[in-house]
N, C-alpha and C positions, 0 to 999 in steps of 0.2 A: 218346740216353741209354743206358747201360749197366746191363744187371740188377745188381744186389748180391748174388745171389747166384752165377750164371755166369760174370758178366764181358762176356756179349756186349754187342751193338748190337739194341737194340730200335727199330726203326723210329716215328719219333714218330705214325702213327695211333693207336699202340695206346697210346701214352701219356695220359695225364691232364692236361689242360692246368694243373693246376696243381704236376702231381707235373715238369713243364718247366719253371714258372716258379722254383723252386729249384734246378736244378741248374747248375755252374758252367759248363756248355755251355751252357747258355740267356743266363746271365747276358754271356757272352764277346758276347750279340751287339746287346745294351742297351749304352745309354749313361748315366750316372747322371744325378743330378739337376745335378753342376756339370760334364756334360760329359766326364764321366772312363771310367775303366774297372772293373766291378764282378767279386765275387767274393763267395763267402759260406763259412763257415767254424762249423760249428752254429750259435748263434741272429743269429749279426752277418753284416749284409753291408758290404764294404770297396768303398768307390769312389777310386781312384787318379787325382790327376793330378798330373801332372809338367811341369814346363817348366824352361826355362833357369834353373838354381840356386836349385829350388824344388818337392817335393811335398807335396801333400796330402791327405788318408786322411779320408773323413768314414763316421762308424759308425752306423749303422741296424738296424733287427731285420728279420724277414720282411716285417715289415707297413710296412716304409720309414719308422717312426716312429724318430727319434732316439733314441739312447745317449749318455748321459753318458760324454766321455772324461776328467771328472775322475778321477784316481790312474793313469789308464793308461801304460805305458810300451811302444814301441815301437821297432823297426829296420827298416829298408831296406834289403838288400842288394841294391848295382845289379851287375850284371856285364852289361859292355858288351867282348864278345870275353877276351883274356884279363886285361882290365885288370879290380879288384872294388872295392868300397870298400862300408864301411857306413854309414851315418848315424844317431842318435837322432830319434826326432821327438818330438813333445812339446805338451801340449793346447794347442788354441789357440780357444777356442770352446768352444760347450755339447758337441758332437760332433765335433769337429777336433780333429786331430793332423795337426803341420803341423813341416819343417825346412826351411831357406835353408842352401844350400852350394853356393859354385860348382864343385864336382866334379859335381853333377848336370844331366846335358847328355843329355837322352831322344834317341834316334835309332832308325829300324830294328837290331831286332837286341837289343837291351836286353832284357835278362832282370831280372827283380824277384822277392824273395822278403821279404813282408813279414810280420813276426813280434809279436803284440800282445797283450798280456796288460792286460786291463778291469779296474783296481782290484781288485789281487788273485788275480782270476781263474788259473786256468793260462794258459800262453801257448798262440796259436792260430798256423798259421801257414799262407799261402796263397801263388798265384805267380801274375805276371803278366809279357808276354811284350809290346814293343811291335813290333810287324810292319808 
């Protein structure tokens, strides 16, 4: 974890097991609840998974209780080397936001930047890398 106000590297002894459990290095090394890859962006956390012409985005708060992705609207930006494409995704569920497109083909190397704005909300926007 990184102080906010230095920038350094704080060594996790001295951290607060819980001031770990929100940050996006923590989360990098969790698996969500469908298997995916999480992230958190103030009070939402995004779980990512991707397969063969297919992701999907489920929204929770800290306390892993569901978000309504009614009214929400979403994008995906995948870059995979120097090819990019974006997608819509769009609710699919009480907390999913989900698109089918066969452009989407996850591999090493895949960079994601997903952008989501909650009924209204401002848009938030976080990044996921698959390695």
């Amino acid at each position: 974890m990184c102080s906010p106000t230095t920038g350094r590297h704080i060594p996790d002894r001295f951290v607060p097991t819980l001031a770990r459990a929100h940050s996006n290095e923590y989360l990098a090394t969790v698996k969500g609840a469908h298997g995916g890859m999480l992230r958190m962006v103030e009070m939402y956390h995004f779980e990512l998974v991707m397969k063969n012409g297919e992701a999907h985005v489920w929204v929770t708060d800290h306390g892993d209780t569901p978000q309504s992705t009614k009214g929400a609207i979403a994008t995906l930006r995948v870059i995979n080397g120097n090819d990019a494409f974006s997608v819509t995704l769009k609710p699919a569920g009480s907390n999913e936001l989900m698109i089918r497109d066969a452009r989407i083909k996850p591999r090493k190397g895949t960079r994601l930047v997903l952008t989501v704005s909650m009924n209204g909300e401002a848009s938030l926007q976080t990044r996921f890398s698959l390695d």
